[in-house]
C-alpha positions in Angstrom: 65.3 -135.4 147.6 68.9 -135.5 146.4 69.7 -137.5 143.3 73.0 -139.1 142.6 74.6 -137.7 139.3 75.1 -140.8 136.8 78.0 -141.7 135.8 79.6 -140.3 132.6 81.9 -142.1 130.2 84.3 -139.4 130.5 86.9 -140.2 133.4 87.8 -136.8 134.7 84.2 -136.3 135.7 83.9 -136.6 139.5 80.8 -137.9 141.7 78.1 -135.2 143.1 74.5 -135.1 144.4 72.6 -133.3 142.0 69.4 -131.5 143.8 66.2 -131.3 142.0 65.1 -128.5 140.6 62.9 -127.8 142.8 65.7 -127.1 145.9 67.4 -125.1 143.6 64.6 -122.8 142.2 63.2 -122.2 145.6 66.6 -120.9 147.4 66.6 -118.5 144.0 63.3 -117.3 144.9 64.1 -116.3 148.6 65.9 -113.3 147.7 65.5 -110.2 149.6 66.0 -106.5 148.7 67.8 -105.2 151.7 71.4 -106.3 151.4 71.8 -107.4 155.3 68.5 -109.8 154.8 70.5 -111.7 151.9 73.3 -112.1 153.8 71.2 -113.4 156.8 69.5 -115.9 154.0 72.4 -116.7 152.6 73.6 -118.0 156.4 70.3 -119.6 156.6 70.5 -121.7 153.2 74.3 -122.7 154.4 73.0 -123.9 157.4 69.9 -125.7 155.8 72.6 -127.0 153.1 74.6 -128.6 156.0 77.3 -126.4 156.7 76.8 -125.0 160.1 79.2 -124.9 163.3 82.8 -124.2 163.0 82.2 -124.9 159.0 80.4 -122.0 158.8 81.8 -118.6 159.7 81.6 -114.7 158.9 84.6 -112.7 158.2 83.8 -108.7 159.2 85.1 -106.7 156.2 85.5 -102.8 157.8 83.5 -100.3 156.3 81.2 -102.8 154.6 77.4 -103.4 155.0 77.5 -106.8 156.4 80.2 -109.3 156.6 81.6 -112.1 154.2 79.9 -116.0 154.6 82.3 -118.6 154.4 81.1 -122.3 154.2 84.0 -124.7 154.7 83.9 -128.3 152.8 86.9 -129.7 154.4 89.7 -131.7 152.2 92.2 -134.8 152.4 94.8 -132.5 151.1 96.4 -129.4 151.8 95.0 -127.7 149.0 92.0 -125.1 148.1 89.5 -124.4 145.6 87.6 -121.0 146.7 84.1 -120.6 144.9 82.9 -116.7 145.5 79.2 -114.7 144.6 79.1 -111.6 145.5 75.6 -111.3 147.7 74.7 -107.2 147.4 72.9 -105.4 144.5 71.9 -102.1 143.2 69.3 -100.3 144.7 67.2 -100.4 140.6 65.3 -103.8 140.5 65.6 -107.0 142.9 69.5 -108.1 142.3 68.2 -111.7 141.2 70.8 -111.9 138.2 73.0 -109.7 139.7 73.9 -111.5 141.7 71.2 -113.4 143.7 71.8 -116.2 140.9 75.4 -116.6 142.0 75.2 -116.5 146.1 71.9 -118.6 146.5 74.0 -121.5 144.4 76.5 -121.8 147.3 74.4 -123.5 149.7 73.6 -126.1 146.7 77.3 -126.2 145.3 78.2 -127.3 149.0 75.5 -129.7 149.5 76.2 -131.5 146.0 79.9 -132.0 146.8 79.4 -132.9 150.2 78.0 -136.5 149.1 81.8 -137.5 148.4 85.4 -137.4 150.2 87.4 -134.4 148.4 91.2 -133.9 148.0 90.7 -130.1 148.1 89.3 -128.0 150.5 86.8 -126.1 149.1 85.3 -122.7 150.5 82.3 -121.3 149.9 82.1 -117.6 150.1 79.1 -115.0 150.0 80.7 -111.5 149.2 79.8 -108.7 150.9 79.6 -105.0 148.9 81.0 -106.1 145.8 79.2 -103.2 144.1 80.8 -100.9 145.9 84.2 -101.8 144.8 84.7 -105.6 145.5 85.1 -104.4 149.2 84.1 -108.3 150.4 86.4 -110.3 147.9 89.0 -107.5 147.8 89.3 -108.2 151.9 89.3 -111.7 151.8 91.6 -111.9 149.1 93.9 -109.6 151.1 93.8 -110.9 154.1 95.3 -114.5 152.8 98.7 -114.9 153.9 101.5 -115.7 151.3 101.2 -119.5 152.2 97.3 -119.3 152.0 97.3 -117.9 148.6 99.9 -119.9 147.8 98.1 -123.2 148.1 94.7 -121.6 146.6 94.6 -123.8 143.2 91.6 -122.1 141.7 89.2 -119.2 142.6 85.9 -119.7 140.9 83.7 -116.8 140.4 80.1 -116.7 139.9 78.0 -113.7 138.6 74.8 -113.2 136.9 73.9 -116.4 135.6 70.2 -117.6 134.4 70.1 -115.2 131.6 70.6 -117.9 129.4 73.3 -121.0 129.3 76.5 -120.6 130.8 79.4 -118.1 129.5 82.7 -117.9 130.1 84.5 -114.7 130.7 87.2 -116.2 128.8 89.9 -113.3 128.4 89.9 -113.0 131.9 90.0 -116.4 133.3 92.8 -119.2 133.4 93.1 -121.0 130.9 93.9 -124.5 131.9 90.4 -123.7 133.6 88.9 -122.6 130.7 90.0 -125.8 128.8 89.1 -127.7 131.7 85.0 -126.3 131.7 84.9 -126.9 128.5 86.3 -130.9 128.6 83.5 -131.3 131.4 80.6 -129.0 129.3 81.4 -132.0 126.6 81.2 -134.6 128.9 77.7 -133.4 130.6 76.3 -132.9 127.3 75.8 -129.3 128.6 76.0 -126.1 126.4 79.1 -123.3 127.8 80.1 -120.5 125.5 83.0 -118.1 125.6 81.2 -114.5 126.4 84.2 -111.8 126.9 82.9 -108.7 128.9 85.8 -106.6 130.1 83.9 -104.0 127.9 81.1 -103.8 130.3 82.6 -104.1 133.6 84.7 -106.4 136.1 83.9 -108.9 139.1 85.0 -110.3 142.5 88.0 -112.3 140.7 90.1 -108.9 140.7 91.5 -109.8 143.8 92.5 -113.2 143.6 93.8 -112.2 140.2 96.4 -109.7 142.3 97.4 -112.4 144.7 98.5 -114.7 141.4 96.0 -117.4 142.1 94.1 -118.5 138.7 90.4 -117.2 138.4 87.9 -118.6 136.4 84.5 -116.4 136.0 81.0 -118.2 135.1 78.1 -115.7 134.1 75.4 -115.5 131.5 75.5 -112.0 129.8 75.0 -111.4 126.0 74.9 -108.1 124.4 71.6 -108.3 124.0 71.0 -109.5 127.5 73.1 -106.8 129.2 70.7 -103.9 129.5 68.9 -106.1 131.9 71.6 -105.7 135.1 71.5 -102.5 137.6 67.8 -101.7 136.4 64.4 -102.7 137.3 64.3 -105.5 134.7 66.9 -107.2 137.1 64.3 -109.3 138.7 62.7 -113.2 138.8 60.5 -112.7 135.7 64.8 -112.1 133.7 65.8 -115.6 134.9 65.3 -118.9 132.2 65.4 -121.4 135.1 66.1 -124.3 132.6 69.7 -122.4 132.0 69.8 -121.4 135.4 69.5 -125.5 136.4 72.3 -126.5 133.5 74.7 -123.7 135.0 74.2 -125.1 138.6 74.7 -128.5 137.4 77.7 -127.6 135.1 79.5 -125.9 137.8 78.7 -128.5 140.3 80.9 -130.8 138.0 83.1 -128.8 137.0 84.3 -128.3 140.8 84.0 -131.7 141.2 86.1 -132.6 138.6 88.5 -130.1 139.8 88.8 -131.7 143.0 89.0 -135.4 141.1 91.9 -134.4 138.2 94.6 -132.1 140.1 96.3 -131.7 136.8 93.8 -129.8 135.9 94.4 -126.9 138.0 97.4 -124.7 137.5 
């Protein structure tokens, strides 16, 4: 059953259908270890989700295991908001925070913001081989023309999350996005934190970062938290679904907000 989000004081909130927690927890639990099986489940949940048809497409990315799953939310207006999760993992432990968190969201992210009319276009991609090199994002971000990339307003990336409440790679991410998370955190009465972690590593906004479009990245690390990712502790038992749930719901208004307030992208 789908559940209409109330409405919030704060009038740069949009509109979305929140799932219950039940829809959400059970597309995190259908994660696969072979890297071609989450890509086919991660066209499945898109198609269950209600993106299917000419909405839903794969982009072949040479020398990659499998290809890149685009979802396509159509938009009143001529620009874009790309939300990316890189759908591969290390062969140590069962990828479920890294990054089975991120890619099983997409499905949900589209089906929430499908309830209302948008401004933006919004595409939904599943990133092949990002741990490899960000071979799926580095493609796709490649491949857009200078007009495409041009009319890209915001790239946001999702990795590892459920570790605990929502972080934000702060240092690496736009900040009128940053600002803007935050604004919407406040109004949600949800918790968001500034975690920086160019120490530890990088994810699939690298590319868009190239091509000049502004990249916000949404994750869940801590110090103490990080020995968990590309071992065998990477695995259901790591994830605090009550986090998990706020992330999916903070990002789901956060996008829709987004799409409601264009000042608020750069």
């Amino acid at each position: 059953m789908l559940l209409i989000f109330p409405a919030v004081a704060c009038a740069q909130l949009g509109r979305f259908k929140a799932l219950e927690k039940a829809v959400i927890r059970d597309r995190l639990q259908q994660f696969a270890i072979g890297n071609s099986i989450r890509g086919s489940t991660v066209k499945r949940l898109f198609r269950e989700a209600g993106c299917s048809g000419e909405r839903l497409t794969e982009q072949a990315v040479p020398h990659a295991e499998g290809p890149n799953l685009i979802c396509t939310l159509p938009g009143s207006g001529d620009k874009t908001i790309v939300v990316g999760a890189h759908f591969d993992h290390v062969r140590s432990g069962d990828g479920v925070i890294d990054n089975w968190s991120g890619a099983s969201l997409l499905p949900s992210l589209f089906q929430s913001l499908s309830s209302e009319p948008r401004r933006h276009t919004f595409v939904f991609v599943g990133f092949t081989d990002e741990e490899r090199g960000f071979v799926g994002s580095g493609f796709y971000a490649n491949s857009l023309t200078a007009g495409e990339a041009e009319r890209v307003r915001a790239m946001v990336n999702l990795d590892t999350l459920g570790l605990g409440p929502t972080k934000v790679w702060a240092s690496d991410s736009d900040s009128v996005l940053v600002k803007k998370i935050f604004d919407v955190a406040a109004g949600m009465k949800l918790p968001v934190e500034v975690m920086n972690v160019e120490e530890y590593g990088d994810s699939d906004g690298r590319p868009f970062r190239r091509r000049g479009i502004p990249v916000i990245t949404l994750h869940s690390v801590t110090k103490e938290s990080l020995g968990i990712l590309h071992t065998i502790k990477d695995n259901s038992a790591a994830i605090k679904f009550d986090d998990y749930y706020d992330s999916y719901r903070l990002i789901a208004g956060f996008l829709a907000s987004l799409d409601r307030d264009p000042d608020a992208t750069p």
